[in-house]
mmCIF file as gemmi writes it, N, C-alpha and C atoms, coordinates in Angstrom:
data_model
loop_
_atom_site.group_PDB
_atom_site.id
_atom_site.type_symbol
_atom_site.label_atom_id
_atom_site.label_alt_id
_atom_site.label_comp_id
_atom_site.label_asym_id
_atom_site.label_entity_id
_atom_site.label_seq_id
_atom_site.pdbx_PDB_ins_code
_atom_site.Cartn_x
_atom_site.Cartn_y
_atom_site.Cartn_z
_atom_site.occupancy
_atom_site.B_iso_or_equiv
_atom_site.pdbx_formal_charge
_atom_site.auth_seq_id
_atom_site.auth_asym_id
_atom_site.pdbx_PDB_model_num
ATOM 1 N N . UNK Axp A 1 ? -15.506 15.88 -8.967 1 0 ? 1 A 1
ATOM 2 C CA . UNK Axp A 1 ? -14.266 15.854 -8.215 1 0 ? 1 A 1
ATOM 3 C C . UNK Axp A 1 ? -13.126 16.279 -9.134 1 0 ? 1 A 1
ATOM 4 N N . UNK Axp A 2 ? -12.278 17.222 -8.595 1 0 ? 2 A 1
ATOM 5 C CA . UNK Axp A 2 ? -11.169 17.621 -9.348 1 0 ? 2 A 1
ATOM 6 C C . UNK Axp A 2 ? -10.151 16.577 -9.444 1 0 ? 2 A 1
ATOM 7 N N . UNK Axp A 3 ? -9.357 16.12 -10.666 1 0 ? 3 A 1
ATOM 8 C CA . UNK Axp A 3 ? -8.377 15.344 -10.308 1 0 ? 3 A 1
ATOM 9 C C . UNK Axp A 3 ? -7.384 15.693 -9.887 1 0 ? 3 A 1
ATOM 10 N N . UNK Axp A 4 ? -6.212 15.1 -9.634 1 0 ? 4 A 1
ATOM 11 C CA . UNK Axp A 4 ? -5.069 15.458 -8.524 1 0 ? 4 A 1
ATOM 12 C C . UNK Axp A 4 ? -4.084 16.208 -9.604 1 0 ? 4 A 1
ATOM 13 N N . UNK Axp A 5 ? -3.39 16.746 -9.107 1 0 ? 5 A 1
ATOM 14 C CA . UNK Axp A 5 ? -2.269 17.767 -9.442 1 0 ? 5 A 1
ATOM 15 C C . UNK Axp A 5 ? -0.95 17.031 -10.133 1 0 ? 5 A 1
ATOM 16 N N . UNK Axp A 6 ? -0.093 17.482 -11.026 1 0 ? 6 A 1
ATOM 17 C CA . UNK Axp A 6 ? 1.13 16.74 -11.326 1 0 ? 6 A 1
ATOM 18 C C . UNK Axp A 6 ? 1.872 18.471 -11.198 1 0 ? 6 A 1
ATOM 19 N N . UNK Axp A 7 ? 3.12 18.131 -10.652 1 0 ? 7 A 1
ATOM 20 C CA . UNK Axp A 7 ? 4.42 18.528 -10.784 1 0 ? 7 A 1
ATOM 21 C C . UNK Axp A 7 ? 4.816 18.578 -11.619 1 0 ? 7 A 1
ATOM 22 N N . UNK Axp A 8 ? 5.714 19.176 -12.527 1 0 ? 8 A 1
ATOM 23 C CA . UNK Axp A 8 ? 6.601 19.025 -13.393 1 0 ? 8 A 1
ATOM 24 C C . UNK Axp A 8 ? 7.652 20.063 -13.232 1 0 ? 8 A 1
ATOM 25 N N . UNK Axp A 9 ? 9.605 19.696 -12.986 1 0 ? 9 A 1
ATOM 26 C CA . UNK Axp A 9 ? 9.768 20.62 -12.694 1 0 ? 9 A 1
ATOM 27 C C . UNK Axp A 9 ? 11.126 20.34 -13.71 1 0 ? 9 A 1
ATOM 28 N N . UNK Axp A 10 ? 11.434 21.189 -14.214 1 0 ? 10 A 1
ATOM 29 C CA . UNK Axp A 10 ? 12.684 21.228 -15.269 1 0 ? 10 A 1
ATOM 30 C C . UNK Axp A 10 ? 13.695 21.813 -14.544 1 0 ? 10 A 1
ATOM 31 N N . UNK Axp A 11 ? 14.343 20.791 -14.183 1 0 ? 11 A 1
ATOM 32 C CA . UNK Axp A 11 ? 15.629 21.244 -13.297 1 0 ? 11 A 1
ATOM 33 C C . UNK Axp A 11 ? 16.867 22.259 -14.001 1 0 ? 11 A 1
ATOM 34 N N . UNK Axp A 12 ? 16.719 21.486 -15.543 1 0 ? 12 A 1
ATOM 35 C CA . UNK Axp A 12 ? 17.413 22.568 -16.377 1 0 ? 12 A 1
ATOM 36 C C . UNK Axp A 12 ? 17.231 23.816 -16.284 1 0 ? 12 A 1
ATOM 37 N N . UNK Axp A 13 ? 16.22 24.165 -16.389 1 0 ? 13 A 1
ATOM 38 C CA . UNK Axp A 13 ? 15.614 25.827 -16.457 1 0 ? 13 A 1
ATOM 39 C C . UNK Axp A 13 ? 14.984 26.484 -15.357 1 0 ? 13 A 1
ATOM 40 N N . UNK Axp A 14 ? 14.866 25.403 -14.481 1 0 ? 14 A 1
ATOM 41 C CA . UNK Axp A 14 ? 14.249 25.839 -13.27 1 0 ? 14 A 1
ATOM 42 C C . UNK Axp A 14 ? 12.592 25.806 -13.493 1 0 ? 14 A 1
ATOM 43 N N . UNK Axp A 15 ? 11.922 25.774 -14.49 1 0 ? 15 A 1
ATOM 44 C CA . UNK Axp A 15 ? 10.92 25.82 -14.676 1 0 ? 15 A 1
ATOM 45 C C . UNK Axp A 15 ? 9.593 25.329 -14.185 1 0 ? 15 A 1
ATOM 46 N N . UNK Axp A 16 ? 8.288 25.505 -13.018 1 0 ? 16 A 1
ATOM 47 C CA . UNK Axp A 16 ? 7.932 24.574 -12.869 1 0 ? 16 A 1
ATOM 48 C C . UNK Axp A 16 ? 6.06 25.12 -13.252 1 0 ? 16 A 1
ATOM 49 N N . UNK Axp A 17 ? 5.923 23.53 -13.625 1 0 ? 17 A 1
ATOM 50 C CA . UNK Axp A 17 ? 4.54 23.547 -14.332 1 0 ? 17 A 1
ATOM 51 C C . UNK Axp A 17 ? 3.382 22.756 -13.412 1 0 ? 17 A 1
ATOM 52 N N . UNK Axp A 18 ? 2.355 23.187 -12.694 1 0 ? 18 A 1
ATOM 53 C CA . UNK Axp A 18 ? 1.251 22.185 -12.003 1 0 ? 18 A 1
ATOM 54 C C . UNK Axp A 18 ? 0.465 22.03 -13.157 1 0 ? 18 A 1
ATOM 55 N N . UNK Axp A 19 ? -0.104 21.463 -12.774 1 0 ? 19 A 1
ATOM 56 C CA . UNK Axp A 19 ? -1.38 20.793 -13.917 1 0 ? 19 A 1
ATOM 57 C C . UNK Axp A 19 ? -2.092 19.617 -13.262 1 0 ? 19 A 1
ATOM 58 N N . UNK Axp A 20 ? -3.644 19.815 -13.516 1 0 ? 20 A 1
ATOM 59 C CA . UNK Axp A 20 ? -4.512 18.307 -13.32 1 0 ? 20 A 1
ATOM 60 C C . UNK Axp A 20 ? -3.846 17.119 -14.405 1 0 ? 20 A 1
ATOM 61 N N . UNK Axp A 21 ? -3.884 16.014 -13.706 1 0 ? 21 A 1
ATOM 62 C CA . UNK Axp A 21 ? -3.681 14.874 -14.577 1 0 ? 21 A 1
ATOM 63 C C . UNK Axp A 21 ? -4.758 14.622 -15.999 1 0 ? 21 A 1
ATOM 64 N N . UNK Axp A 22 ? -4.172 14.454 -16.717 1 0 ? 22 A 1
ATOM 65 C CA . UNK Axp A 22 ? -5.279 13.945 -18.166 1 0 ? 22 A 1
ATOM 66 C C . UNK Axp A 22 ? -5.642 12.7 -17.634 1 0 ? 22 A 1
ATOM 67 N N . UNK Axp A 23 ? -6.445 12.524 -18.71 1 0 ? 23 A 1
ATOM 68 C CA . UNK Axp A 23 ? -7.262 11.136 -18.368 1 0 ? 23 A 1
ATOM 69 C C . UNK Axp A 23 ? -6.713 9.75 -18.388 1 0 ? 23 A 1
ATOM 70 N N . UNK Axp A 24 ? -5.899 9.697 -19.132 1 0 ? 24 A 1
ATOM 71 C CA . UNK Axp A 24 ? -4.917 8.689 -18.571 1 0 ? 24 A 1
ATOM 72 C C . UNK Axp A 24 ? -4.493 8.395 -17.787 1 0 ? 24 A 1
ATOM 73 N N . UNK Axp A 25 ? -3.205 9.639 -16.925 1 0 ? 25 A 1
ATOM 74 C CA . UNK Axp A 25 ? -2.744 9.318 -15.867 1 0 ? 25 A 1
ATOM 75 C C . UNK Axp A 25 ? -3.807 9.112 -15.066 1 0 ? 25 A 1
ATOM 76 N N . UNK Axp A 26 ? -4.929 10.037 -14.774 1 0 ? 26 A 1
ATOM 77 C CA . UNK Axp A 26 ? -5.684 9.431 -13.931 1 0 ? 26 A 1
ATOM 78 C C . UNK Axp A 26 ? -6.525 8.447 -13.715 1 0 ? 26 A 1
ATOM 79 N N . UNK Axp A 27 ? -6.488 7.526 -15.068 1 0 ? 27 A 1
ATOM 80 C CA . UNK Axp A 27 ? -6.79 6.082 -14.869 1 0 ? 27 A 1
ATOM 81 C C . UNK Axp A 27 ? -5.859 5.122 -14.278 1 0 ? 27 A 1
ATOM 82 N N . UNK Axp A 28 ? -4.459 5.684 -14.495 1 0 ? 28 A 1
ATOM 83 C CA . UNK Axp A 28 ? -3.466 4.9 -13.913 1 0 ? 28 A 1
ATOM 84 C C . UNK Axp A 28 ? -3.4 5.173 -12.099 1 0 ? 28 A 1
ATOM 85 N N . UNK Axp A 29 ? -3.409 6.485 -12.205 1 0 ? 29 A 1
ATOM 86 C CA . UNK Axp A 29 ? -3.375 6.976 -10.583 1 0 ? 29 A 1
ATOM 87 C C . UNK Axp A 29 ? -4.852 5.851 -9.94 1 0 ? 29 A 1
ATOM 88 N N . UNK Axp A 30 ? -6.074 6.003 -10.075 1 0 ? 30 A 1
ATOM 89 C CA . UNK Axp A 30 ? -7.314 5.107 -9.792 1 0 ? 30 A 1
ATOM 90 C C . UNK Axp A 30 ? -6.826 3.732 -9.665 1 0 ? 30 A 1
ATOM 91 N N . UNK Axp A 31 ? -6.192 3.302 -10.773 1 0 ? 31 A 1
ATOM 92 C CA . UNK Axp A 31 ? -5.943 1.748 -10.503 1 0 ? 31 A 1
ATOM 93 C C . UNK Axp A 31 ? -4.893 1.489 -9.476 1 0 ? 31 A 1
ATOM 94 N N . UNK Axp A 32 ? -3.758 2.338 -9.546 1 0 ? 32 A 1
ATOM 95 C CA . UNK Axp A 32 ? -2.916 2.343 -8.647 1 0 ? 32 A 1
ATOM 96 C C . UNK Axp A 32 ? -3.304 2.208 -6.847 1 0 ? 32 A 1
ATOM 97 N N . UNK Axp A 33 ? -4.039 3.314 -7.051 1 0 ? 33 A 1
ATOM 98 C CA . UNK Axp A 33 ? -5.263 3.25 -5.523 1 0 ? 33 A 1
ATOM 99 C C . UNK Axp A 33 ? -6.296 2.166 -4.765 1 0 ? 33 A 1
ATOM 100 N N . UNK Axp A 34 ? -6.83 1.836 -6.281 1 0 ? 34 A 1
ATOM 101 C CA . UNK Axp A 34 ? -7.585 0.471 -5.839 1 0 ? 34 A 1
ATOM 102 C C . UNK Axp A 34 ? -6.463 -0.371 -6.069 1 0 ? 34 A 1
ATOM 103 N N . UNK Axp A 35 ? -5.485 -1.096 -6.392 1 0 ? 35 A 1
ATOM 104 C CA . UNK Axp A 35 ? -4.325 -1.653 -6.41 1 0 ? 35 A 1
ATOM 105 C C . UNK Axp A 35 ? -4.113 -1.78 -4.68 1 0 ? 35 A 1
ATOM 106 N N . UNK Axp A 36 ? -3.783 -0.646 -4.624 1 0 ? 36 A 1
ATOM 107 C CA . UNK Axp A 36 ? -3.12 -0.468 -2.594 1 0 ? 36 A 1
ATOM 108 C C . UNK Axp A 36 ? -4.198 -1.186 -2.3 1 0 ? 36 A 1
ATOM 109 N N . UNK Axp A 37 ? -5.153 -0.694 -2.221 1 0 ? 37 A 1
ATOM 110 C CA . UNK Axp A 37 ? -6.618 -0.718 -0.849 1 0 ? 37 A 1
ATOM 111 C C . UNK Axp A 37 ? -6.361 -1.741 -1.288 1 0 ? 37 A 1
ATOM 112 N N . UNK Axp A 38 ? -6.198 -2.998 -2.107 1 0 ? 38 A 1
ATOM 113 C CA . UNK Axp A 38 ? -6.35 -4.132 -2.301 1 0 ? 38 A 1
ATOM 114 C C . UNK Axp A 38 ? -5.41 -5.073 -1.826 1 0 ? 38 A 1
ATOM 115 N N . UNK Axp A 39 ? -4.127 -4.393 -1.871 1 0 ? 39 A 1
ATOM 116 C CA . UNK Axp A 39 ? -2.935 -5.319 -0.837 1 0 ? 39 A 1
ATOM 117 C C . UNK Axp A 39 ? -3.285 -4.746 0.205 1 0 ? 39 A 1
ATOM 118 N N . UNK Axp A 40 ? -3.104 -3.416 0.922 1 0 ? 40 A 1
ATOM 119 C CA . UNK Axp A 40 ? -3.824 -2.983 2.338 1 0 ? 40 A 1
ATOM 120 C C . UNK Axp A 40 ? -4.987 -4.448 2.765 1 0 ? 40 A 1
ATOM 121 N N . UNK Axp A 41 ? -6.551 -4.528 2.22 1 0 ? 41 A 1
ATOM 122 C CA . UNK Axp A 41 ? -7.275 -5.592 2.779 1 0 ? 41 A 1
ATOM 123 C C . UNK Axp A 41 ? -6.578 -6.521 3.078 1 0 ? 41 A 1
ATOM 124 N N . UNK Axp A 42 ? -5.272 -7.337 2.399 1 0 ? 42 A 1
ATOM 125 C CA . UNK Axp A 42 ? -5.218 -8.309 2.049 1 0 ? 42 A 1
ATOM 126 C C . UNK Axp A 42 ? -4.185 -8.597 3.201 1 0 ? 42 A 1
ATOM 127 N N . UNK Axp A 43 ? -3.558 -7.867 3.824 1 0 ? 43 A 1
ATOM 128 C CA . UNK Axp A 43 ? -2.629 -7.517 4.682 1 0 ? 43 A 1
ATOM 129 C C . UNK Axp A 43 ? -3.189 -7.862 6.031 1 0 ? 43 A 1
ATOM 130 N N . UNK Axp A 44 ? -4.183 -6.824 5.988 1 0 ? 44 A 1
ATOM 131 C CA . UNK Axp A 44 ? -4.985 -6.557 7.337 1 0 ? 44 A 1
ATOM 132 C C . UNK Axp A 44 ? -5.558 -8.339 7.754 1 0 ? 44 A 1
ATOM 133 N N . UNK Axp A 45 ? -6.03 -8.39 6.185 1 0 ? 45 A 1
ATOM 134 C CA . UNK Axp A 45 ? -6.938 -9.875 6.298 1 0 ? 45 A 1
ATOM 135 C C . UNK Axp A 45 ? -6.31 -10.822 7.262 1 0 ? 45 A 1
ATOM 136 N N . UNK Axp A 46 ? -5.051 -11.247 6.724 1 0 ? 46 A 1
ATOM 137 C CA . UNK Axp A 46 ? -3.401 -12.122 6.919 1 0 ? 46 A 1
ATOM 138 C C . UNK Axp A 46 ? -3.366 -12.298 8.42 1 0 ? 46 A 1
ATOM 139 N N . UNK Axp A 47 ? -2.851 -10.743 8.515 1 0 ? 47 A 1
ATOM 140 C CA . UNK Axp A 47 ? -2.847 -10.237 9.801 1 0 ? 47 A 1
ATOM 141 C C . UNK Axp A 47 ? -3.766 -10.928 10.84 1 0 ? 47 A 1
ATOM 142 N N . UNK Axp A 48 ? -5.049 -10.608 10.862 1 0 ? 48 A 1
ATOM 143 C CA . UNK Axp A 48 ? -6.153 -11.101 11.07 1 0 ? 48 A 1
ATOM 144 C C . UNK Axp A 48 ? -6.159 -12.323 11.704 1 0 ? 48 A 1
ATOM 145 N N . UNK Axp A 49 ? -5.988 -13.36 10.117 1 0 ? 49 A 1
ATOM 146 C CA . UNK Axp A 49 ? -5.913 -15.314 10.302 1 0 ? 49 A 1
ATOM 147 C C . UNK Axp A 49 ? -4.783 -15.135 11.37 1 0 ? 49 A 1
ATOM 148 N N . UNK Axp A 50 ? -3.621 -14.888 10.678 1 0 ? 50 A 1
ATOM 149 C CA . UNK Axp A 50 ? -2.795 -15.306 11.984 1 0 ? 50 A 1
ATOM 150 C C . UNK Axp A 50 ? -3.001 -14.823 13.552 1 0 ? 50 A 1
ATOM 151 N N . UNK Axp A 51 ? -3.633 -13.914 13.942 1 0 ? 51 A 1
ATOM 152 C CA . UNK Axp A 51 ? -3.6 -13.504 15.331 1 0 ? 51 A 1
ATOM 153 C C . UNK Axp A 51 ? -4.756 -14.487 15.756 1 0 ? 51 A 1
ATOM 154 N N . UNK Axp A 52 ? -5.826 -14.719 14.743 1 0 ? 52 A 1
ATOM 155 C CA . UNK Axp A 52 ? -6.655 -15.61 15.115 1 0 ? 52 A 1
ATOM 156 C C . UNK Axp A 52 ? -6.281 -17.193 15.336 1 0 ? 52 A 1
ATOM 157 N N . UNK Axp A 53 ? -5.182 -17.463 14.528 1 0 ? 53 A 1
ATOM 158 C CA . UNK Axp A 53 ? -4.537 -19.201 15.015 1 0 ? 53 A 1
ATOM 159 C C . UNK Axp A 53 ? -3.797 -18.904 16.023 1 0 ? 53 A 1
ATOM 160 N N . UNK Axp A 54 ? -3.014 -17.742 16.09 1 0 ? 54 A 1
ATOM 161 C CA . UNK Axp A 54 ? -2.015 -17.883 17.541 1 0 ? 54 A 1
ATOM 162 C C . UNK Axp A 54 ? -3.105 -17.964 19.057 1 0 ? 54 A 1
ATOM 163 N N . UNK Axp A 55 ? -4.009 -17.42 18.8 1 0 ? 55 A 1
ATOM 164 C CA . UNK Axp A 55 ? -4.685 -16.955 19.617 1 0 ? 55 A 1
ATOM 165 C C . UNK Axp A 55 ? -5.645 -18.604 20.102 1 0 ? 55 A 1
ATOM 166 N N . UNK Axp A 56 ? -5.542 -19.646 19.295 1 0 ? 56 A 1
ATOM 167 C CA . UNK Axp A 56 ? -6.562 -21.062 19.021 1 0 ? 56 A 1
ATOM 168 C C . UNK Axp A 56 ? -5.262 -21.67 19.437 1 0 ? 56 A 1
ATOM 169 N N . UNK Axp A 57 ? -3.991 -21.628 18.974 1 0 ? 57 A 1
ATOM 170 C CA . UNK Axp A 57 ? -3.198 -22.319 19.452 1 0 ? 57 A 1
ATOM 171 C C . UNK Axp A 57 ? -2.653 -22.34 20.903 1 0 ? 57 A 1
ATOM 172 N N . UNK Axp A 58 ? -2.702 -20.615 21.47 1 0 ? 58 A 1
ATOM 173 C CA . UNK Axp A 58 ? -2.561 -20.411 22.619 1 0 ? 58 A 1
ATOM 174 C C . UNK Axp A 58 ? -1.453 -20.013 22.502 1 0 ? 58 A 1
ATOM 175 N N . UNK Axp A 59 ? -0.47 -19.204 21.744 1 0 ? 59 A 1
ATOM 176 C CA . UNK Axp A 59 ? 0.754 -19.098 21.729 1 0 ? 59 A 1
ATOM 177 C C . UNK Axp A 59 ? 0.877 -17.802 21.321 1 0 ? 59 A 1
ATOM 178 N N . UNK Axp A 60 ? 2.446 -16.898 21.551 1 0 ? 60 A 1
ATOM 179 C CA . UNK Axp A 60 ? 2.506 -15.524 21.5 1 0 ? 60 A 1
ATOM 180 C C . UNK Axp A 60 ? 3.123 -16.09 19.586 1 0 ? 60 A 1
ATOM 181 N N . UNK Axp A 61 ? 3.777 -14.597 19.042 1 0 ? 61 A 1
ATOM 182 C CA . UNK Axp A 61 ? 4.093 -14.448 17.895 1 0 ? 61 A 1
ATOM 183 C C . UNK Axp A 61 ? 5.734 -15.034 17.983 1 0 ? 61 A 1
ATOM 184 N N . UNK Axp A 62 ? 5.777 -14.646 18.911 1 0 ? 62 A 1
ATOM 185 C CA . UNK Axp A 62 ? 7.505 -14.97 19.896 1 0 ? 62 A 1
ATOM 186 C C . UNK Axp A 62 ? 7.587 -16.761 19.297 1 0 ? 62 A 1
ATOM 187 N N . UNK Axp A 63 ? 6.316 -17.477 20.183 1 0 ? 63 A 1
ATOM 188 C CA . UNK Axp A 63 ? 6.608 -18.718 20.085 1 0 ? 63 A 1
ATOM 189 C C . UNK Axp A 63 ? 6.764 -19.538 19.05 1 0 ? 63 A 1
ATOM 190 N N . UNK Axp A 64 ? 5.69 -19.124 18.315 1 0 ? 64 A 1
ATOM 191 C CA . UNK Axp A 64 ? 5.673 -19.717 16.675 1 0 ? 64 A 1
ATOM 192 C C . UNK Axp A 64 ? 6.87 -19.51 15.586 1 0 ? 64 A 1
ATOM 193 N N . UNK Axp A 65 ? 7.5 -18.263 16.021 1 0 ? 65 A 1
ATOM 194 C CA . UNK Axp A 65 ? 8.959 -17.856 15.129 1 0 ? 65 A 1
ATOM 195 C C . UNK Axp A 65 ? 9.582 -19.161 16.235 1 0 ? 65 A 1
ATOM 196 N N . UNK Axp A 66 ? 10.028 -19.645 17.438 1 0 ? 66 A 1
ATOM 197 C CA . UNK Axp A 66 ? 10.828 -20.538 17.655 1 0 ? 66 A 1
ATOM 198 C C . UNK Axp A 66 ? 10.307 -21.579 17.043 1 0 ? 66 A 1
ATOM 199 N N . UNK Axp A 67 ? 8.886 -22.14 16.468 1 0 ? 67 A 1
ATOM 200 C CA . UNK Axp A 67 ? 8.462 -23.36 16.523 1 0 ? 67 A 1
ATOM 201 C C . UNK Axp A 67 ? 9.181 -23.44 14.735 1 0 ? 67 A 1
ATOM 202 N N . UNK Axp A 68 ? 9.099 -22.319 14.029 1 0 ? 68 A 1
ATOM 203 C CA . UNK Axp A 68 ? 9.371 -22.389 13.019 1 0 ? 68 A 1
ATOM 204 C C . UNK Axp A 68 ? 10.655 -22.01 12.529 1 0 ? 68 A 1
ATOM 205 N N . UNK Axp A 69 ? 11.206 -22.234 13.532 1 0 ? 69 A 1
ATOM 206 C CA . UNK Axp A 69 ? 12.758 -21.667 14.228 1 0 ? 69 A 1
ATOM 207 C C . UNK Axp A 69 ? 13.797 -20.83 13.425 1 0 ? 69 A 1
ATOM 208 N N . UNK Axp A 70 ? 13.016 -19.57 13.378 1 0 ? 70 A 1
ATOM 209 C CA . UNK Axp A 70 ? 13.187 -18.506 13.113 1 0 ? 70 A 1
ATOM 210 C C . UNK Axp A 70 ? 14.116 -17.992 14.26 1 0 ? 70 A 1
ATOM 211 N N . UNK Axp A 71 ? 14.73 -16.749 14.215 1 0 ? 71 A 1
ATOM 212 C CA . UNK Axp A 71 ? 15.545 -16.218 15.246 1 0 ? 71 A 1
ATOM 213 C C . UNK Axp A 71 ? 15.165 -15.317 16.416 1 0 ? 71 A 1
């Protein structure tokens, strides 16, 4: 797999340079990625519990912001 592309653009001179990432950045770019997908799951997960208690409690999203008297 090719790694991803960097920009570089020298606004001074106008100059602009593409290039694959070295191996660094693209250890940082990888972690960064699994980073997301990892708040993404964690989101979805959340998401999830709560539609599943509103749903046991019997109540909309509406009701629980009054119960917790939110606006």
């Amino acid at each position: 797999m090719a790694k991803p592309m960097i920009r570089i653009h020298n606004t001074q001179t106008d100059e602009v340079i593409d290039r694959e990432m070295n191996d660094q950045e693209f250890a940082a770019y990888e972690a960064e990625q699994a980073a997301e997908a990892t708040r993404k799951a964690e989101a979805e997960a959340k998401a999830t519990a709560k539609a599943a208690l509103l749903t046991r409690l019997g109540i909309t999203a509406e009701e629980a912001q009054l119960l917790l008297g939110g606006n």
